[in-house]
C-alpha positions in Angstrom: -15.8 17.8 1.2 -12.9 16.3 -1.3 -11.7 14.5 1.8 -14.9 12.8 2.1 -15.0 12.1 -1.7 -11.8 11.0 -1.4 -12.7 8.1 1.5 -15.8 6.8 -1.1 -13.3 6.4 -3.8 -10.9 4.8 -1.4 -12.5 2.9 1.2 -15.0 0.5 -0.9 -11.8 -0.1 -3.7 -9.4 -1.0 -0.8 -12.1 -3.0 0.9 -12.2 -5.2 -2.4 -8.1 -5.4 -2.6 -7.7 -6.6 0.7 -10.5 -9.2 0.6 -10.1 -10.5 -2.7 -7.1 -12.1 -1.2 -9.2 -14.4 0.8 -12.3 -14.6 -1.7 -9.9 -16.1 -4.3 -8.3 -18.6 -2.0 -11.6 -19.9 -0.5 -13.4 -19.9 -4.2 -10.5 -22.1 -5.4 -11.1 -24.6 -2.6 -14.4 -24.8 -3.0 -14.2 -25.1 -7.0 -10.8 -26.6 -7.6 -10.0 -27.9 -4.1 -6.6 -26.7 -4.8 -5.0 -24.8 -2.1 -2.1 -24.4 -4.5 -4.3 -22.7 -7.5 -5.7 -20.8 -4.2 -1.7 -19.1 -3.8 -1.5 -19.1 -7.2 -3.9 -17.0 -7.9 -2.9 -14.7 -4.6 0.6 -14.2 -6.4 -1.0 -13.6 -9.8 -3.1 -10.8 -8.0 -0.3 -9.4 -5.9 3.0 -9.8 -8.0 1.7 -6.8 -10.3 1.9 -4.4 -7.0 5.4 -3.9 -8.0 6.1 -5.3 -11.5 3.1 -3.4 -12.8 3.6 0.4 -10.7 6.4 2.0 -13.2 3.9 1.8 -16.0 0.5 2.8 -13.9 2.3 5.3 -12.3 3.9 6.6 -15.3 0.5 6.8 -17.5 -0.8 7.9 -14.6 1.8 11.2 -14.3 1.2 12.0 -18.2 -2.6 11.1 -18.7 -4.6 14.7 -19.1 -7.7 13.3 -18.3 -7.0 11.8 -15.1 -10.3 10.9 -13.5 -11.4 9.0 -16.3 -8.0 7.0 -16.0 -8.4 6.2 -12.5 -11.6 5.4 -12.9 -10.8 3.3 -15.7 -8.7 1.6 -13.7 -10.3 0.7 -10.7 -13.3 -0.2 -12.9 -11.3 -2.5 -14.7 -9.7 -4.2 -11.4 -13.5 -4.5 -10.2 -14.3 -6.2 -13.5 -11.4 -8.8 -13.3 -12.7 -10.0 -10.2 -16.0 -10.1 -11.0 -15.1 -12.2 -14.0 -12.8 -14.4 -11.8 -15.9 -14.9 -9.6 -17.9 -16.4 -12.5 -14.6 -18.3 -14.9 -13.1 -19.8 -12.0 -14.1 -23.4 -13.0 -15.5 -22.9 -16.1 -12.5 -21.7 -17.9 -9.6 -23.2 -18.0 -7.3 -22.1 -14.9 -4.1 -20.3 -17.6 -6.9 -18.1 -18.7 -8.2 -17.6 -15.4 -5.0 -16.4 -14.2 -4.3 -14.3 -17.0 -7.7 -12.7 -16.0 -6.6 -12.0 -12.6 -3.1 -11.2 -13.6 -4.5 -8.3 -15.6 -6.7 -6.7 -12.5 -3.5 -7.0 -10.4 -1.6 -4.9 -13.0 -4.4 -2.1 -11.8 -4.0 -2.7 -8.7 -1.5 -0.1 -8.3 -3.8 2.8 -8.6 -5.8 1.2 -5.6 -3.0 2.2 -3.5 -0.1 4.2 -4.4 -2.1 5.8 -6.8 -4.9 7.2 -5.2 -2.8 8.1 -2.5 -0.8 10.6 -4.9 -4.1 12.6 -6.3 -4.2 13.9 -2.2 -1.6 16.6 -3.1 -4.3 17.5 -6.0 -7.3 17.6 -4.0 -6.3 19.7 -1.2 -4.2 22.6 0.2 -0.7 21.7 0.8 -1.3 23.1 5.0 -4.0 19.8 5.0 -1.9 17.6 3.6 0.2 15.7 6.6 -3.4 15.4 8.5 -5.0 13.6 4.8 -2.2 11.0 4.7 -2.9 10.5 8.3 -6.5 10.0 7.7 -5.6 8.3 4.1 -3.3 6.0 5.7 -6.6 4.9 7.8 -8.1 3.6 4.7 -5.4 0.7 4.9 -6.0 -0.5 8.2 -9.2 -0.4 8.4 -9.4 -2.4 4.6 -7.0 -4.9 6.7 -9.6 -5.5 9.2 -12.7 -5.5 7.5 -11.6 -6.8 4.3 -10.6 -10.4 4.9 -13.4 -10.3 7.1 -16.1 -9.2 5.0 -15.1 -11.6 2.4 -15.1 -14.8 4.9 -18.3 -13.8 6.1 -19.7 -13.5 3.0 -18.1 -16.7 1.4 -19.7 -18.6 4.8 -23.4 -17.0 4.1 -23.8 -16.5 0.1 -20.7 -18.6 -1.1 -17.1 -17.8 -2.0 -18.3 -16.9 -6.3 -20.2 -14.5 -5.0 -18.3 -13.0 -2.1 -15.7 -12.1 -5.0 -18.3 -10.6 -7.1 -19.7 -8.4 -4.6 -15.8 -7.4 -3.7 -15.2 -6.2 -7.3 -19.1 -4.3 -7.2 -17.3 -2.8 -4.2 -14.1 -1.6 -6.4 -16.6 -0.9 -9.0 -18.4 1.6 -6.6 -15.1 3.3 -5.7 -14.7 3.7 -9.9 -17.7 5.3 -10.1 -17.1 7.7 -7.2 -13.7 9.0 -8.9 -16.4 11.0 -11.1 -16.8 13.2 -7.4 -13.1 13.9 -7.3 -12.0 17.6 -8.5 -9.0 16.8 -10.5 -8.8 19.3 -13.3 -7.6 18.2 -16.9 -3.7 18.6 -17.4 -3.1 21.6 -20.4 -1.9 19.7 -23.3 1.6 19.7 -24.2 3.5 21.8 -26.7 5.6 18.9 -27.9 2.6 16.3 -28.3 2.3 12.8 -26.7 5.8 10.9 -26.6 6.0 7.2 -26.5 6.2 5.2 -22.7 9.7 5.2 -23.8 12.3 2.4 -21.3 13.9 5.3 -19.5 10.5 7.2 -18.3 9.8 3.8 -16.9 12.9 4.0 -14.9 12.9 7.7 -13.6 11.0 7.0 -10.5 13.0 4.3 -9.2 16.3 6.6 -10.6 14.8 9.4 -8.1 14.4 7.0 -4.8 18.0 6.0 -4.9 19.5 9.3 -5.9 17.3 11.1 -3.7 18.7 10.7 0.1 15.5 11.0 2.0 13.3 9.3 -0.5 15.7 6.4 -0.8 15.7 6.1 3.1 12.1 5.9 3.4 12.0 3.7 0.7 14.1 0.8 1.8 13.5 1.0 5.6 10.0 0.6 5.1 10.3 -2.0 2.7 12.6 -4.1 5.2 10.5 -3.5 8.3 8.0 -4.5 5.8 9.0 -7.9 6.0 8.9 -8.5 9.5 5.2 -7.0 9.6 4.4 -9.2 6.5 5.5 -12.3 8.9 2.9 -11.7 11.4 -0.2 -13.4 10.1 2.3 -16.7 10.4 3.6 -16.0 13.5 0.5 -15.4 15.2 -1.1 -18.2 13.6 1.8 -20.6 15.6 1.3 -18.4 18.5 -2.1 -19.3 18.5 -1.3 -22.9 18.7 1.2 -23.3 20.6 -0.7 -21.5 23.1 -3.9 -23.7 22.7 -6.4 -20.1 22.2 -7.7 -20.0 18.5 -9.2 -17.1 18.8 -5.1 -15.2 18.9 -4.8 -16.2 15.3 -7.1 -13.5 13.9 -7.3 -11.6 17.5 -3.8 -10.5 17.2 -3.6 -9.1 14.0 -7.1 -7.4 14.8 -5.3 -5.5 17.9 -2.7 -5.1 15.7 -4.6 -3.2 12.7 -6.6 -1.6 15.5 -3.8 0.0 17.3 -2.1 1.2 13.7 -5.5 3.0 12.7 -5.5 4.4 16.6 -2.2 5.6 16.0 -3.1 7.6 12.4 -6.1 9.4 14.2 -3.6 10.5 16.1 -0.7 11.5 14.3 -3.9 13.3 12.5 -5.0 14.9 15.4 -1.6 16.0 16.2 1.7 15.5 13.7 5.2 15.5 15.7 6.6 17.0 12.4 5.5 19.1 9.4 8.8 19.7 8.3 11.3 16.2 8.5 8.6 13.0 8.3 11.6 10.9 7.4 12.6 11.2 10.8 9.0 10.1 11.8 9.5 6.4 9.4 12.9 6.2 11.3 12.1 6.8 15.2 8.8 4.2 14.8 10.8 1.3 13.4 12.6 0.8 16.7 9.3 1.7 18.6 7.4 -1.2 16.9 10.0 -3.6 17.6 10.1 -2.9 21.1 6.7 -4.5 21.7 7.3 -7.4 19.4 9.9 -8.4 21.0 8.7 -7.9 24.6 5.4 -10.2 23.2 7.7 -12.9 22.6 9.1 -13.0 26.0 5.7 -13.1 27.7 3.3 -15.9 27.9 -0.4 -14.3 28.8 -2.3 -14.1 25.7 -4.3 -10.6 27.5 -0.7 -9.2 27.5 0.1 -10.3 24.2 -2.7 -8.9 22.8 -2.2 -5.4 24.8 1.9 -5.4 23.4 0.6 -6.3 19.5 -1.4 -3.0 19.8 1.4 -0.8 20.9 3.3 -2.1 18.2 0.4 -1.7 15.6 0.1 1.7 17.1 3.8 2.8 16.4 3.3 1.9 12.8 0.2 4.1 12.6 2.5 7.8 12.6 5.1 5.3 10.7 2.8 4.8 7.4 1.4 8.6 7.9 4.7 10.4 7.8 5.8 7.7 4.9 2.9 9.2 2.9 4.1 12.6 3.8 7.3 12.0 2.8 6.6 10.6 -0.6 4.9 13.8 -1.1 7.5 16.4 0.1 10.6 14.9 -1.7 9.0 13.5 -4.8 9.2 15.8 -7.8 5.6 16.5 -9.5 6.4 14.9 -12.5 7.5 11.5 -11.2 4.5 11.7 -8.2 2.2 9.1 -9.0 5.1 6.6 -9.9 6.8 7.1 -6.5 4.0 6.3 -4.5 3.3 3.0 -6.8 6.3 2.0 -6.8 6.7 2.8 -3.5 3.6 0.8 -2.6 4.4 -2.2 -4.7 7.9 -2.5 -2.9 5.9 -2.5 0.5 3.6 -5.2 -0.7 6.3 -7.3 -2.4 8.5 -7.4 1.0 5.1 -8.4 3.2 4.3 -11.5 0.7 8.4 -12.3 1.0 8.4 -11.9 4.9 5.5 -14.3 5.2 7.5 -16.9 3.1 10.2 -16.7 4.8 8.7 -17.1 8.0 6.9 -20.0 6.9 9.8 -21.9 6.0 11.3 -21.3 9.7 8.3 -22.5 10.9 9.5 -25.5 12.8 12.1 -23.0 15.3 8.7 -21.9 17.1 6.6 -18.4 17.4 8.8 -16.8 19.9 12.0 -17.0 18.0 10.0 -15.7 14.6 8.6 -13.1 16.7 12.0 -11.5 17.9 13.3 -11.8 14.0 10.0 -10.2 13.0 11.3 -7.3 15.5 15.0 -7.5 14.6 13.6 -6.2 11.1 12.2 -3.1 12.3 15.9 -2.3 14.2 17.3 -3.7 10.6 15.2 -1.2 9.1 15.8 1.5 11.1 20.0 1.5 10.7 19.2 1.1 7.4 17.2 4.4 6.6 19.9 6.1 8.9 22.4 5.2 6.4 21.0 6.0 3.7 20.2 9.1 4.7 23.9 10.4 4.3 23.4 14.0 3.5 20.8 17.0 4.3 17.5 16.2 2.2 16.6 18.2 -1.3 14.3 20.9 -0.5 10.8 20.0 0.6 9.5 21.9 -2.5 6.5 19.7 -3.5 7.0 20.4 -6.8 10.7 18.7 -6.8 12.6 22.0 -6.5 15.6 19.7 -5.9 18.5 20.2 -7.6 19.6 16.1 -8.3 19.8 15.6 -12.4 17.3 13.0 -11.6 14.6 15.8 -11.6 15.4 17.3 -14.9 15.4 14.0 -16.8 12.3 13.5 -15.4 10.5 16.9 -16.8 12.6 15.7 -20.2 11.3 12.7 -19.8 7.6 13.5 -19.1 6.5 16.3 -21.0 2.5 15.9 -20.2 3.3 17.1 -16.7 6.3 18.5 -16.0 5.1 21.6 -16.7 2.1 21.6 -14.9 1.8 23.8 -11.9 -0.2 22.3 -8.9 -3.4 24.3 -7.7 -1.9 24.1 -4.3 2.1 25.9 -5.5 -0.1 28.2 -7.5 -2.0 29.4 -4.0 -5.4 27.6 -4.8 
């Protein structure tokens, strides 16, 4: 049961992040016919992923009342895009973007931090299969958002395609009210200010903490190559005279990675070490990539982006899992934003990048797109230069990071899970 309340907070709010990307590039053609305001607005909308996660995720780890600041939140990222649907045109555009600017600085607590309030919800021996399941969420947003929101700007017009995508995050606001997320007990030393260096202490605890900080940046660098793929397929698709491979192979793609959660779900290679998990499918999703670019059948193709999209399935699972184990309890909710933000932020730069080495063909873009997994992988290796902290999910390491943390956040650093207390 708090799985399945879970899914209705994070399915329908997902749903609306993913297709608002579309909605607000196809409303600005059809109102502006501006492609450019169209990626403006995308950036506006995306760019607070990252710059915006140290503060959600912060408020987020002190609030007492945290249902009504999650649902606060994704009610206010539903409103901003309702709003866009209607301004868009009739206000002038620096205003419009501020408008969306201010939903994206929610945004965060559609991903990261709803992922973080699992840990809350249920027993620590469920949680490896709920990121698995959680981690399903994403892909299947990724195919059915952009999706739903072209079909809907086709049938009932881009304005309102946008406004039924924030209803949609709206509906996921209103279903935080399910969750069971009991009120924090107040401090004894009263509410402290958001002060510089508690906006800090989560990225402070990725890079002193080894297995975090591997995670971290591998991810975020294989990151890039899987944030080039909508532009490589899209020349592949060309080049190869079938229009139907622009979409069709990111759809095999998202398929195979929501194939591979169910199951990593069903069965986990690891409880204990999920870092090693984020490490071993780097290489195993470049592998196909780069076999895709050697071949010329688009069946094959299609059958090889699948494999890869299924290696990245256990990749995001275990990532989830590993955010969890090594992050201390008072920085949780900041990790996984941040963590999230710095995902996002390395797609959206992976797909520029690609796009300005457009002219050297899909084939070579493809095997760099790969080379970033291997990248990736040697990358966490490194980082990982020592045995990890204890897997104490309530940050039982003993890194200073952790104690200026609990100084640092008073509102929940000395809270005790319902999960470590035996619940």
């Amino acid at each position: 049961m708090p799985t399945a309340c879970y899914l209705g907070v994070a399915v329908p709010a997902r749903l609306a992040d993913e297709g608002a990307r579309v909605a607000l590039v196809l409303l600005a053609l059809a109102r502006e016919h501006s492609a450019s305001l169209g990626g403006l607005l995308v950036a506006a909308l995306m760019v607070p992923h990252v710059v915006a996660a140290p503060v959600a995720g912060a408020l987020a780890d002190r609030v007492r009342h945290r249902r009504l600041f999650h649902g606060l939140g994704l009610a206010a990222y539903g409103t901003g895009l309702a709003a866009t649907a209607w301004a868009l045109g009739r206000l002038p555009t620096a205003l419009v973007l501020l408008l969306v600017l201010g939903a994206g600085c929610c945004a965060p607590l559609v991903t990261g931090g709803l992922t973080s309030l699992l840990a809350e919800l249920l027993p620590e021996r469920a949680l490896t299969r709920a990121f698995s399941i959680d981690s399903t969420t994403y892909n299947l947003a990724g195919i059915l958002g952009p999706a739903l929101a072209a079909m809907l700007a086709a049938t009932i017009g881009p304005g309102a395609a946008l406004f039924v995508l924030g209803a949609a995050a709206l509906a996921g606001a209103s279903a935080v009210a399910l969750l069971r997320l009991p009120a924090r007990p107040p401090t004894k030393h009263g509410r402290r200010a958001l002060r510089p260096a508690v906006l800090v202490a989560g990225a402070r605890e990725i890079v002193s903490n080894p297995p975090l900080r591997s995670v971290t940046w591998a991810s975020s660098v294989g990151q890039i190559g899987i944030g080039a793929l909508p532009v490589v397929t899209a020349l592949l698709a060309t080049e190869r005279h079938a229009d139907w491979a622009a979409g069709g192979l990111m759809t095999a793609f998202a398929a195979g990675a929501m194939a591979g959660s169910l199951t990593y779900a069903v069965k986990p290679w690891t409880r204990t070490r999920p870092e090693r998990v984020v490490l071993l499918c780097l290489p195993l999703t470049a592998l196909p990539l780069a076999l895709a670019a050697c071949v010329s059948g688009t069946t094959l193709t299609t059958a090889l982006f699948a494999m890869a999209g299924w290696a990245t399935g256990p990749l995001f699972s275990a990532l989830l899992t590993a955010r969890e184990r090594y992050a201390p309890q008072p920085l949780r909710t900041q990790i996984f934003t941040l963590g999230a933000g710095l995902k996002s932020t390395a797609a959206a730069a992976g797909a520029a990048g690609i796009g300005a080495l457009g002219g050297l063909g899909a084939a070579p873009l493809l095997c760099m797109a790969a080379t970033a997994q291997i990248v990736a992988a040697a990358l966490g290796v490194a980082q990982l230069t020592h045995s990890p902290r204890s897997a104490g999910r309530a940050g039982g390491g003993s890194g200073g990071g952790v104690r200026d943390a609990q100084d640092l956040l008073p509102d929940s650093s000395q809270e005790v899970s319902r999960n470590d207390s035996g619940a």
